[in-house]
Residue frames relative to the residue before (quaternion, step in Angstrom):
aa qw qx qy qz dx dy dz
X 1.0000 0.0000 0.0000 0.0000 0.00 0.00 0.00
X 0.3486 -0.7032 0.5956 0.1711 3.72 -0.75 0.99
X 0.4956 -0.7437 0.4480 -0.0249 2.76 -1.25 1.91
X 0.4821 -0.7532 0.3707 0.2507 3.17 -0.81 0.88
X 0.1421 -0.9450 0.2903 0.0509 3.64 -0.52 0.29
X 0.4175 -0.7148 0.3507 0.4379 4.06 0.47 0.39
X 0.8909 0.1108 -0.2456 0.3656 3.29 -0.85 1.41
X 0.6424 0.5123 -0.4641 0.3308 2.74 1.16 1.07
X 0.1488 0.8148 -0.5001 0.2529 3.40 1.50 0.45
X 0.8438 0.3781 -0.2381 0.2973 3.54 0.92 0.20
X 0.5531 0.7155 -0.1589 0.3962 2.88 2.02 0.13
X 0.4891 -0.5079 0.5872 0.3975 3.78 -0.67 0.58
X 0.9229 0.3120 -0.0494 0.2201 3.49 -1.09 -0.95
X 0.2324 -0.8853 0.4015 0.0341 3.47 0.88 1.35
X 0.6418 -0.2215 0.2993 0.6705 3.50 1.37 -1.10
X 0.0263 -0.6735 0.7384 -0.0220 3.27 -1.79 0.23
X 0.1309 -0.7482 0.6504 -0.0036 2.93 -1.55 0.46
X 0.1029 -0.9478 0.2982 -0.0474 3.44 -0.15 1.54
X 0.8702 0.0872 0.0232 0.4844 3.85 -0.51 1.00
X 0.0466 -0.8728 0.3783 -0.3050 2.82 2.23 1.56
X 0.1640 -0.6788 0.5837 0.4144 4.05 -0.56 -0.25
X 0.5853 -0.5294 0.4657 0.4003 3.57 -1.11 -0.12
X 0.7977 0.2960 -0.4196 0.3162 3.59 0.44 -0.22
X 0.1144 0.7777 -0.5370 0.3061 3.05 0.92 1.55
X 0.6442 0.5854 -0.1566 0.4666 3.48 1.48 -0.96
X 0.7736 0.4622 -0.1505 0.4064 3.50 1.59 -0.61
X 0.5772 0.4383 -0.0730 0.6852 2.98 2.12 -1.29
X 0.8968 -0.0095 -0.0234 0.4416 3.98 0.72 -0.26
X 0.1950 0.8931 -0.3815 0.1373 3.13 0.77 0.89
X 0.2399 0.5874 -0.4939 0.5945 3.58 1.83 0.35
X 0.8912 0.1705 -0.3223 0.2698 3.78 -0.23 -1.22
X 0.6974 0.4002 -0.4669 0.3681 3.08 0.84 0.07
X 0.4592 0.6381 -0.4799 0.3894 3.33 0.87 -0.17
X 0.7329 0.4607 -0.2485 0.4346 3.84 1.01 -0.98
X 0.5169 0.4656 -0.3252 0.6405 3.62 1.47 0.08
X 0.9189 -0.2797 -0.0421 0.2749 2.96 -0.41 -0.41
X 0.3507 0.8384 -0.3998 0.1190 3.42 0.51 1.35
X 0.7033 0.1151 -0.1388 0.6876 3.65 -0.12 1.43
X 0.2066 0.4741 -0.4997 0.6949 3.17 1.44 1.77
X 0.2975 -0.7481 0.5899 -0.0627 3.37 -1.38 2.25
X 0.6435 0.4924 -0.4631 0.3591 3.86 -0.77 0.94
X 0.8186 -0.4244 0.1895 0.3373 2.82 -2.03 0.12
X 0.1995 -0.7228 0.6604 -0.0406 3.51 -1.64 0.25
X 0.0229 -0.7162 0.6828 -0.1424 3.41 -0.97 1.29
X 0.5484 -0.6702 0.4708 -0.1687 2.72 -1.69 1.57
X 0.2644 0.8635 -0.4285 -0.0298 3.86 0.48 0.72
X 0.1917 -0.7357 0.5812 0.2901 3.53 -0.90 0.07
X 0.7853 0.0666 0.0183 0.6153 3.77 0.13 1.19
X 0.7304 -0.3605 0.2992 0.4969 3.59 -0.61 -0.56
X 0.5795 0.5011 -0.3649 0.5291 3.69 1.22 -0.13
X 0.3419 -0.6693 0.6355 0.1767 2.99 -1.70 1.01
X 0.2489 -0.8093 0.5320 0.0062 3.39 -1.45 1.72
X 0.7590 0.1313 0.0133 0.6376 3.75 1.20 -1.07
X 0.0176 -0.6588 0.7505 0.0492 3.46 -1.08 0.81
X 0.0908 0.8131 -0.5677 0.0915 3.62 -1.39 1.12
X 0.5492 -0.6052 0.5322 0.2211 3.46 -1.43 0.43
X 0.3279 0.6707 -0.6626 0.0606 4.16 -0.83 0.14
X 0.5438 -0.5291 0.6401 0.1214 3.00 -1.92 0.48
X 0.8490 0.0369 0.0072 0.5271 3.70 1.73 -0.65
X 0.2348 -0.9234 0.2876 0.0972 2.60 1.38 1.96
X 0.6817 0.5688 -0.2934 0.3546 3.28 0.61 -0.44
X 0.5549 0.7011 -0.1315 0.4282 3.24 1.44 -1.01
X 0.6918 0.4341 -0.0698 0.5727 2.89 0.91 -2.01
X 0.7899 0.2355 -0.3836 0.4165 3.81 0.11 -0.83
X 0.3524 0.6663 -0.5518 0.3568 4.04 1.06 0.30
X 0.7959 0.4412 -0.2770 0.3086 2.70 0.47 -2.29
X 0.3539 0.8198 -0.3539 0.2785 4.00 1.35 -0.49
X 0.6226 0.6250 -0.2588 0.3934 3.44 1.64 -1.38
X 0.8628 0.2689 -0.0183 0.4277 3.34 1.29 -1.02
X 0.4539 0.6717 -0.4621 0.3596 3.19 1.71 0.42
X 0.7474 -0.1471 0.3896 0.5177 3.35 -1.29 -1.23
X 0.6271 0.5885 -0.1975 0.4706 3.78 1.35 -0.41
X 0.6607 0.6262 -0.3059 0.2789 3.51 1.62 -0.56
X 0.5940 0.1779 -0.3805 0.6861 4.13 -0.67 1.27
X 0.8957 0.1897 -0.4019 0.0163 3.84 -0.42 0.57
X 0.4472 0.4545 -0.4267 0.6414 2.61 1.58 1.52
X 0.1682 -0.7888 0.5895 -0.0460 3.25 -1.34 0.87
X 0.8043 0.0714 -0.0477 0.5880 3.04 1.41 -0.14
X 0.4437 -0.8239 0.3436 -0.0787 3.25 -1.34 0.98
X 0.2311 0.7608 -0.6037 -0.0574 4.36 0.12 0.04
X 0.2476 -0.7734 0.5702 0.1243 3.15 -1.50 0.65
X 0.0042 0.8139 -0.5695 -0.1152 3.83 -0.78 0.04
X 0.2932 -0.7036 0.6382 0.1083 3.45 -0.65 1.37
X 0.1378 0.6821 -0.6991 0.1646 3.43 -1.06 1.30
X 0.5750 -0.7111 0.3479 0.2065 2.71 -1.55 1.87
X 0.7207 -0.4184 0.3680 0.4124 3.97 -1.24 0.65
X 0.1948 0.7504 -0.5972 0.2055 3.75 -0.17 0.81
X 0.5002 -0.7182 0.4035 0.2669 3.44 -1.14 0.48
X 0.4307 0.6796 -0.3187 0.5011 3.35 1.99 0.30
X 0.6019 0.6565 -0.4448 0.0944 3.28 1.00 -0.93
X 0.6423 0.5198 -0.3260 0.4594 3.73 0.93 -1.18
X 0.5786 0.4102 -0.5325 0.4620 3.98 0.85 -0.50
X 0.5412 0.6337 -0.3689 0.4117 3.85 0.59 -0.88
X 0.5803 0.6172 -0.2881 0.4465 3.36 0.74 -1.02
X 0.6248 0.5219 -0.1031 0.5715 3.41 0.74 -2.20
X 0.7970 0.2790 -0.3694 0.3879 3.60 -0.09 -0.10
X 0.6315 0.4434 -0.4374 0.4619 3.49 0.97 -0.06
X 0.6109 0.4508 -0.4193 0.4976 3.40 0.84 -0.25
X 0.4612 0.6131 -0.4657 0.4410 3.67 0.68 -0.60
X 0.8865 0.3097 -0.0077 0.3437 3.44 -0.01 -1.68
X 0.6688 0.2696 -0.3426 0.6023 3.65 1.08 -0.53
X 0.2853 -0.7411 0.5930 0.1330 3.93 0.54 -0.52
X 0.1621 -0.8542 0.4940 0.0068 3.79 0.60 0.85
X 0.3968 -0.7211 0.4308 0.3702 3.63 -0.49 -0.06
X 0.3999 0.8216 -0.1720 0.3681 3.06 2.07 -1.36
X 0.8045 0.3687 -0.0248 0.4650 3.13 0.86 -1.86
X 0.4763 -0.6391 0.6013 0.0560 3.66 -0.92 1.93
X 0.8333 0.1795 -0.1607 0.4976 3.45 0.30 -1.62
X 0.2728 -0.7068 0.6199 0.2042 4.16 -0.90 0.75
X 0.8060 -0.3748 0.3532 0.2917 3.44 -1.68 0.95
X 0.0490 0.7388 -0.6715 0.0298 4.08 -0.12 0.93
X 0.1262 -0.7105 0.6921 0.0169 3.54 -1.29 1.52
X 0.2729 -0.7947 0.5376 0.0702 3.42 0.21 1.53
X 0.7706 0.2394 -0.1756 0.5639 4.08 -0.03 -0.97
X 0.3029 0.6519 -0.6300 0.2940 4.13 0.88 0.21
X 0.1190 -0.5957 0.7574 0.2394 3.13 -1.68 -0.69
X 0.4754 -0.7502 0.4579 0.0386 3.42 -1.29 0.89
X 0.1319 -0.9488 0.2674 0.1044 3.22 0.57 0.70
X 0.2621 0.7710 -0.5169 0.2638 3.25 1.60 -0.01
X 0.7862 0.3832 -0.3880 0.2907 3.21 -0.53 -1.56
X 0.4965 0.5584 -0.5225 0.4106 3.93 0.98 -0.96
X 0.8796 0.2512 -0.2607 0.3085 3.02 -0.08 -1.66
X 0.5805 0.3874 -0.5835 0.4153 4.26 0.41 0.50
X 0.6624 0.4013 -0.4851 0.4061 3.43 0.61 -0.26
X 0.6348 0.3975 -0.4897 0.4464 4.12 0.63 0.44
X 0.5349 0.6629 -0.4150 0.3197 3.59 1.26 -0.34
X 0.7231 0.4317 -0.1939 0.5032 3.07 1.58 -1.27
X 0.7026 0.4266 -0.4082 0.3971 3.25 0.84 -0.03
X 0.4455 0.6661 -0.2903 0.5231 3.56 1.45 0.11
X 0.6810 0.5885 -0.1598 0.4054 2.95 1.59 -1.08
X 0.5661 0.6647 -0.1435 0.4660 2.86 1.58 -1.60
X 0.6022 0.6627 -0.2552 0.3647 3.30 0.73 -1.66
X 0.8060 0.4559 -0.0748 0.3699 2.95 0.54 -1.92
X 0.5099 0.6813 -0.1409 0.5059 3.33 1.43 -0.71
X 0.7883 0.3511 -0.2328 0.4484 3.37 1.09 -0.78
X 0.5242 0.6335 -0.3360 0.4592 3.28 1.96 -0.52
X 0.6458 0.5846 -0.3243 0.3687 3.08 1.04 -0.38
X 0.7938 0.3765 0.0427 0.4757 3.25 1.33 -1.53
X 0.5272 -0.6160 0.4278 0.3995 3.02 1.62 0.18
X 0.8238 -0.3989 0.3112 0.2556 2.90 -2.21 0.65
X 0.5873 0.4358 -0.4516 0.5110 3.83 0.95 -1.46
X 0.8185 0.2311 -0.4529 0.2677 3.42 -0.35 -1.23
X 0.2694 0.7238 -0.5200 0.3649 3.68 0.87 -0.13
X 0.8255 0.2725 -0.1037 0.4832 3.63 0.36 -1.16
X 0.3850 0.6477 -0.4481 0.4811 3.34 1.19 -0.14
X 0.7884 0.4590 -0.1475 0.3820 3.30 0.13 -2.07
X 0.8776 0.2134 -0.2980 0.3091 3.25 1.13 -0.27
X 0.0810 0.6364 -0.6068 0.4694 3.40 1.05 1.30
X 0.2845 -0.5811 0.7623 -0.0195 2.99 -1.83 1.19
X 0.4237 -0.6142 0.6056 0.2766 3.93 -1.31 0.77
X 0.5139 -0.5171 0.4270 0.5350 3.26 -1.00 0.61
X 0.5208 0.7035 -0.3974 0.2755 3.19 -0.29 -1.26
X 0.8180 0.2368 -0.0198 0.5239 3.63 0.92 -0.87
X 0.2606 0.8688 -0.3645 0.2109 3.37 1.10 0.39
X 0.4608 -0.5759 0.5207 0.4301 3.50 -0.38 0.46
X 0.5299 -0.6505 0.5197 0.1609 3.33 -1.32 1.10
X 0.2231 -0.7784 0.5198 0.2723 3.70 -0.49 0.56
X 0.1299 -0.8143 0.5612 0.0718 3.85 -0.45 1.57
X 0.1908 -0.8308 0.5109 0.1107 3.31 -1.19 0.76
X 0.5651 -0.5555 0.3192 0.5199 3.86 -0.63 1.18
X 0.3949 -0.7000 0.5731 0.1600 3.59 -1.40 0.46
X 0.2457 -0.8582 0.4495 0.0327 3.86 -0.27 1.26
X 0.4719 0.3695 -0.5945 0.5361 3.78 -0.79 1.28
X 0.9042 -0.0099 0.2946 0.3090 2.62 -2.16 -1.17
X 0.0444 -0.8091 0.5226 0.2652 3.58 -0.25 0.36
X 0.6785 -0.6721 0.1250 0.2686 3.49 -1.30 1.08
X 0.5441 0.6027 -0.3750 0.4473 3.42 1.59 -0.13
X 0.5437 0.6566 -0.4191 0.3126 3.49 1.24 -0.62
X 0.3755 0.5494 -0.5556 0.4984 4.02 1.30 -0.02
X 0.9028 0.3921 -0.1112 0.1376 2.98 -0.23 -1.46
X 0.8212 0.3671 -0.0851 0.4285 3.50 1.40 -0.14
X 0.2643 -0.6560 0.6959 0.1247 4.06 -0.28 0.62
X 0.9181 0.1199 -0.1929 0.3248 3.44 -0.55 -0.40
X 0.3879 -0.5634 0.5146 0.5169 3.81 -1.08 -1.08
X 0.1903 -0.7274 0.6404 -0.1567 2.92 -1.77 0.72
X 0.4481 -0.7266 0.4798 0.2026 3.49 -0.50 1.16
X 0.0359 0.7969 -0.6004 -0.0553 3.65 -1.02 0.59
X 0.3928 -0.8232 0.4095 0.0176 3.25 -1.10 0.62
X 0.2487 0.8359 -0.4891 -0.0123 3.68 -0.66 -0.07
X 0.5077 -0.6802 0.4901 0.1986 4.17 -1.24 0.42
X 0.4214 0.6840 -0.5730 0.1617 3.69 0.17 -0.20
X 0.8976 -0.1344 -0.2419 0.3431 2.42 -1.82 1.95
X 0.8355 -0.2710 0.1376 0.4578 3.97 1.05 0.35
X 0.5834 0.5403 -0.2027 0.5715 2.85 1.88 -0.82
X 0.2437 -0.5915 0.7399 0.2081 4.09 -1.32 1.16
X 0.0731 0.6891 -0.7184 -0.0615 3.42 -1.62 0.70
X 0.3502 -0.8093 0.4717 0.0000 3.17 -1.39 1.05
X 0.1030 -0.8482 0.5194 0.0124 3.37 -0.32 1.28
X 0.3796 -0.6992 0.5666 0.2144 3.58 -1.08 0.27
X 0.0327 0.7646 -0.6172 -0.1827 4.26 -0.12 0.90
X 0.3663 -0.8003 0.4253 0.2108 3.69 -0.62 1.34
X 0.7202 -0.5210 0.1839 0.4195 3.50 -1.05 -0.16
X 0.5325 0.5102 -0.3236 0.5928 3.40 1.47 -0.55
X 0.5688 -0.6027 0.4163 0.3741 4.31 0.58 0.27
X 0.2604 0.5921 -0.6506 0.3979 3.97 1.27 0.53
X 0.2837 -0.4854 0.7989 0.2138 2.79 -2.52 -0.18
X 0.0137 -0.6169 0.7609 0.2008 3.63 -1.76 0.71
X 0.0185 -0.8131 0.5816 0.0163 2.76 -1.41 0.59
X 0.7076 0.0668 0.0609 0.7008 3.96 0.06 0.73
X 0.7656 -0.4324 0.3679 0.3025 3.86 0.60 0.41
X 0.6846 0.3573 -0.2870 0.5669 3.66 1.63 0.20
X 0.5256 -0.6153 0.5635 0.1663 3.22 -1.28 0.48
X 0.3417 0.7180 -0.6046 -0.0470 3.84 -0.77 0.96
X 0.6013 -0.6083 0.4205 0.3028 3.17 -1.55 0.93
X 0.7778 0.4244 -0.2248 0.4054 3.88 1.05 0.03
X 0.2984 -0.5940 0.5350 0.5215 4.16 -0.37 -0.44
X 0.5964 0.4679 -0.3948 0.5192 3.79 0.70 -0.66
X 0.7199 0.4652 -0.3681 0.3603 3.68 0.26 -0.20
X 0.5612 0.5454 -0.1806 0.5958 3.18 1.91 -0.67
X 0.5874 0.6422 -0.2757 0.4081 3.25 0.97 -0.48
X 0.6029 0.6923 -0.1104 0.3808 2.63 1.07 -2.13
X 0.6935 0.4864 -0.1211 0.5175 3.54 0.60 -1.99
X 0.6733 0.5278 -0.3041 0.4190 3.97 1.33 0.27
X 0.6764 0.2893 -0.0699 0.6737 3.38 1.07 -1.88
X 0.0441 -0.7685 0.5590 0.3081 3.95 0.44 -0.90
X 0.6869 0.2482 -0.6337 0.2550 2.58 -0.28 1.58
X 0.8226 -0.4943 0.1238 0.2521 3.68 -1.11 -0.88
X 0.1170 -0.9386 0.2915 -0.1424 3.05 0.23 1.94
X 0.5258 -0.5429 0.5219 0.3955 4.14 -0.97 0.27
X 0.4424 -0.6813 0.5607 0.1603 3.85 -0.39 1.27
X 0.7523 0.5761 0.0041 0.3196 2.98 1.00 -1.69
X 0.6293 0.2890 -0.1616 0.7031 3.01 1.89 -0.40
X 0.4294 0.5663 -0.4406 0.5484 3.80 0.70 -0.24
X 0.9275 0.0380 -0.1159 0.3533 3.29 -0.81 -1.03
X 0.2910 -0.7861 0.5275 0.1379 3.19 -1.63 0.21
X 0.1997 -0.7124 0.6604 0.1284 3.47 -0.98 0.48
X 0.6500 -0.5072 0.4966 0.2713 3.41 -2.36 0.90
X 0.2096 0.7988 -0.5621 0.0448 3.75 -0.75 0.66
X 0.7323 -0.2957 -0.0288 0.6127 3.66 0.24 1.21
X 0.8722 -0.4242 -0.0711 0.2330 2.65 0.52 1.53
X 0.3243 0.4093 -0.3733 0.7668 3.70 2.22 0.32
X 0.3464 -0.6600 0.6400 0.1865 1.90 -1.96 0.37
X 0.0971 -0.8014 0.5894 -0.0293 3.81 -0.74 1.17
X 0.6997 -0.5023 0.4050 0.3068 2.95 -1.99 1.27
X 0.8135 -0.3631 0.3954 0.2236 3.33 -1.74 1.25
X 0.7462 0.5519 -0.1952 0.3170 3.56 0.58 -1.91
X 0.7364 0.4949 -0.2371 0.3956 3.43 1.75 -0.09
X 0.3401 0.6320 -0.3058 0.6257 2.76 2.15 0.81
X 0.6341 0.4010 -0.2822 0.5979 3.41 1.26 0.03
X 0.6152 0.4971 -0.3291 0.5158 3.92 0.83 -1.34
X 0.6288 0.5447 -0.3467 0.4333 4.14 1.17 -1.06
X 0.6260 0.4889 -0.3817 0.4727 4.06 0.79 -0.94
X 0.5314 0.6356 -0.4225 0.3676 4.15 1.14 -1.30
């Protein structure tokens, strides 16, 4: 059993134990059972120097035994463990090693449910970086050239929405909301009656609040965010909470 120790009451990573063989479990299972048994975290799987299974257990020891005789048994030979303390991160923690090492081992890949994806931000600044640059080259006309839009693609023309506005289900009080667009954090205020202020106006929607950010037409509900045990998560779970 891994000993506690002064100053670490704040650390991920209690201990580990790396690139073990497996017949550690057959030839010494007292010691490893006394290190690290009914000990919670992550656990990777090699076969040789290659990595084959990355996993989650609650009884690491258990779980990477039972490994000998599952669907997993002859292609691993070896083994590292890392006791990490009970946190509500662990399973995202999880998701990023699969994300990044991609195991063969592993059927199901690394799902960042409450992430955000930044691609699209960052091709739509490539191209506008692009643009930019493009016009130094060509001058001012094509400057203006490049920026003309085809009809066809025109910025929709949204209009405020009238009644009840849609946050007003969902809220008694104010609360602060949030959002990133293109590098920039903007802050929005979602009042008690389920308006938005923002910059010193009043809108009756989050898409309308949105709107007044990216101009053009956007999911309110996915755009912004609000504090909820502390992260901050998309709006839309202020709806999934009323279900």
């Amino acid at each position: 059993m891994v000993e506690k120790k002064k100053g670490r009451r704040n650390e991920l990573v209690l201990g580990y134990l790396e690139k073990i063989s497996s017949k550690v479990f057959s030839d010494y299972p007292r010691e490893i059972k006394s290190l690290v048994a009914g000990q919670h975290g992550v656990y990777a799987l090699y076969k040789g120097s290659r990595l084959y299974y990355v996993g989650l257990a609650t009884n690491l020891k258990n779980r990477v035994k039972h490994h000998l005789q599952d669907k997993h048994e002859g292609k691993w030979d070896k083994f590292s463990l890392y006791l990490v303390k009970k946190t509500d991160h662990i399973k995202e923690l999880e998701s990023l090693l699969l994300r990044i090492a991609d195991p063969r081992g592993n059927s199901v890949k690394g799902r960042l449910a409450h992430a955000e994806n930044l691609s699209t931000q960052l091709r739509r600044q490539l191209k506008k970086s692009h643009d930019e640059a493009l016009a130094k080259i060509m001058g001012s006309d094509k400057k203006q050239k490049t920026q003309l839009k085809p009809k066809s693609i025109a910025k929709p023309q949204l209009k405020e929405k009238t009644g009840a506005p849609p946050l007003a289900h969902y809220t008694k009080r104010a609360f602060p909301i949030r959002t990133v667009y293109k590098g920039t954090t903007y802050k929005a205020t979602v009042r008690s009656d389920g308006t938005i202020r923002f910059n010193g106006i009043i809108y009756n929607s989050p898409s309308m609040a949105g709107h007044a950010i990216n101009h053009r037409a956007c999911n309110g509900w996915w755009f912004w965010k609000f504090k909820k045990n502390g992260e901050w998560v998309r709006l839309q779970e202020l709806r999934t909470k009323k279900k």
